[in-house]
N, C-alpha and C positions, 0 to 999 in steps of 0.2 A: 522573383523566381529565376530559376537558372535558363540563359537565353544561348543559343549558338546560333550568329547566322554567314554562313559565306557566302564568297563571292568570287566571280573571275573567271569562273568554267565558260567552255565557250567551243569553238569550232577548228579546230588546228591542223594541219596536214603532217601525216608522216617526220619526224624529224625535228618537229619545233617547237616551242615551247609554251608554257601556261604559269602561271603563279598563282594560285588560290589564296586567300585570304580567310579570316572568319573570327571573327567580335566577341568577344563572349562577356559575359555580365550577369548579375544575381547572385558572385558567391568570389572568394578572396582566389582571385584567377592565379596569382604568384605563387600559391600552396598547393598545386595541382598541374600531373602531368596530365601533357593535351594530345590527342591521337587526329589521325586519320585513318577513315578507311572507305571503300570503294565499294558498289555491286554492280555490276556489271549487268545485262540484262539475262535474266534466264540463272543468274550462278547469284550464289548466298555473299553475305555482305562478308570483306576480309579487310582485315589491319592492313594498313598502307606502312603507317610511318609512327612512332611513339616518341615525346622528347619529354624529360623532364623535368621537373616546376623551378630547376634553377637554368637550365638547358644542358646541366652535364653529362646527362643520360640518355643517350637516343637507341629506337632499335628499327631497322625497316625489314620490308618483305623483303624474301629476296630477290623476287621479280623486279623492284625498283632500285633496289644496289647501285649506288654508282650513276644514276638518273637523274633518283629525287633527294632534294633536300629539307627538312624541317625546319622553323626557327620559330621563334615568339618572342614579343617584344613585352614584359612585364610590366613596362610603366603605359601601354598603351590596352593592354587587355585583349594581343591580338595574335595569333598562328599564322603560321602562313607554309606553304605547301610548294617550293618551285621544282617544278617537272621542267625534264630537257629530255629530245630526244625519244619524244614522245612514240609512241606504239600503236598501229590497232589496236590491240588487245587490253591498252590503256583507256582503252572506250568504258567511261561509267557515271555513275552518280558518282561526289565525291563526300561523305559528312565528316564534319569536324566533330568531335567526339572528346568527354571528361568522363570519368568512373568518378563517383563518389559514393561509395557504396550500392549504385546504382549508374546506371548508364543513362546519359542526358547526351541527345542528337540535335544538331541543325538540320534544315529542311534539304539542306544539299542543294550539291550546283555539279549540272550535267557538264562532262569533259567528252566532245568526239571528237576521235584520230582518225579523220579520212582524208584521201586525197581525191 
């Protein structure tokens, strides 16, 4: 079955950085764009980042423009997520995310930006 699990979230102050990770397995991971997205506490889950399944196509929010960056490595089965410049307001769960005609989540990995 189709697995997503990250990793890397963690506790960072104003300004600094994180790199997310997250695995995926159960289905031909090269033939599918891989997202991210965020909820934040109290506010609805929203797209962070989309890249796809060859890497030539990427889309972010706009809130992380110029911050975050997306990549995936197709011979390892893997996404990865690097935040710089981090934000409060970048405070959230973070799940790595596939559509395949249906939407398939990891369990998420908490990012807090406090100083």
């Amino acid at each position: 079955q189709v697995q997503l699990v990250e990793s890397g979230g963690g506790l960072v102050q104003p300004g600094g950085s994180l790199r997310l990770s997250c695995v995926a397995s159960g289905f031909t991971y090269s033939m599918y764009a891989m997202s991210w997205y965020r909820q934040a506490p109290g506010k609805e889950r929203e797209r962070v980042a989309t890249l796809g399944s060859t890497g030539g196509s990427v889309n972010y929010a706009d809130s992380v423009k110029g911050r975050f960056t997306i990549s995936r490595d197709n011979a390892k089965n893997m996404a990865y997520l690097q935040m710089n410049s981090l934000k409060p307001e970048d405070t959230a769960v973070y799940y790595c995310n596939v559509y395949m005609g249906v939407n398939y989540w990891g369990k998420g990995t908490l990012v807090t930006v406090s100083s």
